[in-house]
C-alpha beads as a LAMMPS data file, in Angstrom:
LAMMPS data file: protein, C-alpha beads

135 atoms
134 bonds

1 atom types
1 bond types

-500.0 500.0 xlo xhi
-500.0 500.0 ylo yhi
-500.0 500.0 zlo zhi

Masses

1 110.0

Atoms # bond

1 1 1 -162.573 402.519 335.793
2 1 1 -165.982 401.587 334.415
3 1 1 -166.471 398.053 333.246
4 1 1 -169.404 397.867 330.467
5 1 1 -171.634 394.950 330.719
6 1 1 -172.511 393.345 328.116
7 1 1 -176.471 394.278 328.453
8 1 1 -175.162 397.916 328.146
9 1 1 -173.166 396.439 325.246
10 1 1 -176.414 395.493 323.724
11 1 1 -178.505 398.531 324.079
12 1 1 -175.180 400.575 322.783
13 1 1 -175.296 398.808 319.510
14 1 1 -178.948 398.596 319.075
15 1 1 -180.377 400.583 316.418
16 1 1 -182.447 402.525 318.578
17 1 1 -180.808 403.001 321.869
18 1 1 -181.959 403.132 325.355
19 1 1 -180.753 405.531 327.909
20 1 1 -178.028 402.990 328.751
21 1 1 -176.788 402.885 325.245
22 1 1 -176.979 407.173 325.034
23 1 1 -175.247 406.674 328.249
24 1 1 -172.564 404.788 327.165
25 1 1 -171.943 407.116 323.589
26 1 1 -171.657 410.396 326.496
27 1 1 -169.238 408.376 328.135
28 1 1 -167.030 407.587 325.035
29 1 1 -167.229 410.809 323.960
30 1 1 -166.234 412.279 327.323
31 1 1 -163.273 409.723 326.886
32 1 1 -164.003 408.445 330.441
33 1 1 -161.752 404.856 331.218
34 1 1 -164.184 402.104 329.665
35 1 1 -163.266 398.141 329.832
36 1 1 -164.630 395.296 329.635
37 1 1 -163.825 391.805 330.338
38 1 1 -162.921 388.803 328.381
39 1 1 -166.571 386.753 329.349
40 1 1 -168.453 390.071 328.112
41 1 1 -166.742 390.519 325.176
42 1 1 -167.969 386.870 324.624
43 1 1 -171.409 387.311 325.227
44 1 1 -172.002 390.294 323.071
45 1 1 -169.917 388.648 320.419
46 1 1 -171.819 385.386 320.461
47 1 1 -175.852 387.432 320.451
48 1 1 -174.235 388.767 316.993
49 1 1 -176.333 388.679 314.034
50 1 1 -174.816 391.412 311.825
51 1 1 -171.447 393.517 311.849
52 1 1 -169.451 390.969 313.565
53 1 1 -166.160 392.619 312.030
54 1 1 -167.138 395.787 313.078
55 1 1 -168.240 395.139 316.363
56 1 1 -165.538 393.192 317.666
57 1 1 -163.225 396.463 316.488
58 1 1 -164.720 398.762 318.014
59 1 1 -164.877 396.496 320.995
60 1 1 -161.027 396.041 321.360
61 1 1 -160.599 399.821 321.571
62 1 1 -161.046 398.908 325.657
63 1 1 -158.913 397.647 328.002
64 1 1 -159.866 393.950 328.772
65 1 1 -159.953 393.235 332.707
66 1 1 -159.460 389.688 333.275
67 1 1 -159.356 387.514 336.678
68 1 1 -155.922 387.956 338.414
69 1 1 -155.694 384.213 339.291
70 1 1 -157.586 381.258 341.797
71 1 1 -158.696 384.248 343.920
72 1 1 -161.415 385.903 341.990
73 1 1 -162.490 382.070 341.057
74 1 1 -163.110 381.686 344.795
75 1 1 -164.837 385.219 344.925
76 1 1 -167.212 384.658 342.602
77 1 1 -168.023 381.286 344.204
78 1 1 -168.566 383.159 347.978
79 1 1 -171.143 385.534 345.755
80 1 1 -172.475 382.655 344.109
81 1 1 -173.294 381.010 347.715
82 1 1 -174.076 384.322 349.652
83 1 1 -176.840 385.195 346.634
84 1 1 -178.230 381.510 346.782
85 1 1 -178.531 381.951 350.810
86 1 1 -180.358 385.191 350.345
87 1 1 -182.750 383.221 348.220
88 1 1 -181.539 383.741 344.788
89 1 1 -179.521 381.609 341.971
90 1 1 -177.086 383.901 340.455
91 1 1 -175.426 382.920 337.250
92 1 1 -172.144 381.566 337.232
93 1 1 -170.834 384.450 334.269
94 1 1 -172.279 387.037 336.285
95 1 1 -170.680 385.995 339.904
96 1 1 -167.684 385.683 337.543
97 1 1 -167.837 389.236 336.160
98 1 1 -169.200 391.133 339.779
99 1 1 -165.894 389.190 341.029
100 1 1 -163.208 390.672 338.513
101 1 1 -164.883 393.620 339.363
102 1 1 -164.592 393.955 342.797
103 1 1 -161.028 392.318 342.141
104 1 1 -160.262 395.771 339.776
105 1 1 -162.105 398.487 342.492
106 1 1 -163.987 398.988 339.011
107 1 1 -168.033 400.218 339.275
108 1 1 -170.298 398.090 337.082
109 1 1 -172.368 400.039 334.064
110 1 1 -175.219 396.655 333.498
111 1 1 -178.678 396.563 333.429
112 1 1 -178.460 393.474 334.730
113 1 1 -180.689 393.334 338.341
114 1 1 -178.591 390.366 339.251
115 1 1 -176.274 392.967 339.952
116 1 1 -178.009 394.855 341.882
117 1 1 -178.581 392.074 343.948
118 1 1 -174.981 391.103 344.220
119 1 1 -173.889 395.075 345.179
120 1 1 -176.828 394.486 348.358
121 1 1 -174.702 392.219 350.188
122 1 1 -170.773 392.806 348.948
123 1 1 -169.051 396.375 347.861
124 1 1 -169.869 396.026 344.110
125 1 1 -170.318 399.452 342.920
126 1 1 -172.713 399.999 340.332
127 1 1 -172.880 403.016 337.899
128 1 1 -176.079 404.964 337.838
129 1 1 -177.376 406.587 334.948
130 1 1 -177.737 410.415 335.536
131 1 1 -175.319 410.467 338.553
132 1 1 -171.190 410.725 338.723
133 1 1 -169.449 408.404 340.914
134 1 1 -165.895 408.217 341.999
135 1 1 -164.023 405.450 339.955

Bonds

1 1 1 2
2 1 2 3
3 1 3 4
4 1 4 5
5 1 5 6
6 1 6 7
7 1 7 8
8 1 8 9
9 1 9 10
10 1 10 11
11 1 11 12
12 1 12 13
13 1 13 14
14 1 14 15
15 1 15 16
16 1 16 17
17 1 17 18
18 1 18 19
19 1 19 20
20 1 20 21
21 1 21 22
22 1 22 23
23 1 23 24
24 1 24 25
25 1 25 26
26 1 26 27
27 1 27 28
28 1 28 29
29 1 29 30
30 1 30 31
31 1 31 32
32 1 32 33
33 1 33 34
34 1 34 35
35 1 35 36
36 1 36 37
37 1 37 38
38 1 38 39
39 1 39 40
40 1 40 41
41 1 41 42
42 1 42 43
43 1 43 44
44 1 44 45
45 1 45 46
46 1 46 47
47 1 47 48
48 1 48 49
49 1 49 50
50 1 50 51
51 1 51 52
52 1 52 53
53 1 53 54
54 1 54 55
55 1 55 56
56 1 56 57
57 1 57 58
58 1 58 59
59 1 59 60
60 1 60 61
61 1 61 62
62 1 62 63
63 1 63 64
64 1 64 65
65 1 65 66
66 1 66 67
67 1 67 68
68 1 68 69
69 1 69 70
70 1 70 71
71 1 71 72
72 1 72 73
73 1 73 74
74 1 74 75
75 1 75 76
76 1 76 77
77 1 77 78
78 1 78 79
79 1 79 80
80 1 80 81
81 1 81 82
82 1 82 83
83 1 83 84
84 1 84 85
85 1 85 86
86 1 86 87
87 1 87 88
88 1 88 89
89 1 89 90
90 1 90 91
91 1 91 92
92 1 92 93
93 1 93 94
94 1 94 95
95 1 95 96
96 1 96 97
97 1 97 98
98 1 98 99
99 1 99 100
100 1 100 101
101 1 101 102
102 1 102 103
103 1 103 104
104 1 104 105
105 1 105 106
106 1 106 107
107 1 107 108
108 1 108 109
109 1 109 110
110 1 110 111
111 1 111 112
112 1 112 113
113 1 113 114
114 1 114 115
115 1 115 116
116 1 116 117
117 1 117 118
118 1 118 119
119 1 119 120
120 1 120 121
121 1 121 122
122 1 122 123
123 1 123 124
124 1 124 125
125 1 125 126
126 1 126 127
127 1 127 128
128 1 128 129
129 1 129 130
130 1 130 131
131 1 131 132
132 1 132 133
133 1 133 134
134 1 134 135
């Protein structure tokens, strides 16, 4: 399972897409399992200017993958503190989402670099552009 960030998201509906967003169309079209999770469906939803309607359908063709319970609350708190030790803040959404997905063995498609951070020091998987991973 690939969960979509929401900076993939972005670049997806822009009108001139980045290799993230071409990316993201190959996967679609490949039909390869997509989700996303309840806090990035927010954020693209709330950078909206135009096509709200349209985006948020196209956005609930995915499976939504959502914290199982007190557990991945208490995850993303241990990434929050292990990133702040290593000498970076990490925000709290994004300790959130690196958390439900560890929680869901799913591999992370973001441009985000916090992420990349986060995946140094915990078993976050992160999908590369150009490359096939097991998921």
């Amino acid at each position: 399972m690939i969960l979509v960030d929401s900076s993939v998201w972005v670049d997806f509906f822009s009108a001139t897409p980045g290799e993230a967003g071409r990316e993201l169309r190959r996967l679609i079209a490949a039909d390869e399992p997509l989700a996303l999770s309840g806090i990035i469906l927010q954020e693209v939803l709330q950078g909206l200017r135009r096509d709200a309607e349209t985006i948020e359908r196209i956005l609930a063709q995915w499976d939504l993958l959502e914290p199982r319970g007190p557990q991945t609350f208490r995850t993303a708190a241990a990434l929050f503190r292990q990133g702040r030790a290593r000498g970076t803040t990490l925000t709290t959404v994004d300790a959130l989402i690196a958390a439900v997905a560890l929680e869901h063995r799913a591999t992370l498609f973001t441009l985000d670099r916090d992420f990349t951070f986060i995946a140094r020091f915990s078993p976050l998987k992160l999908y590369g552009l150009g490359q096939s991973e097991d998921y």
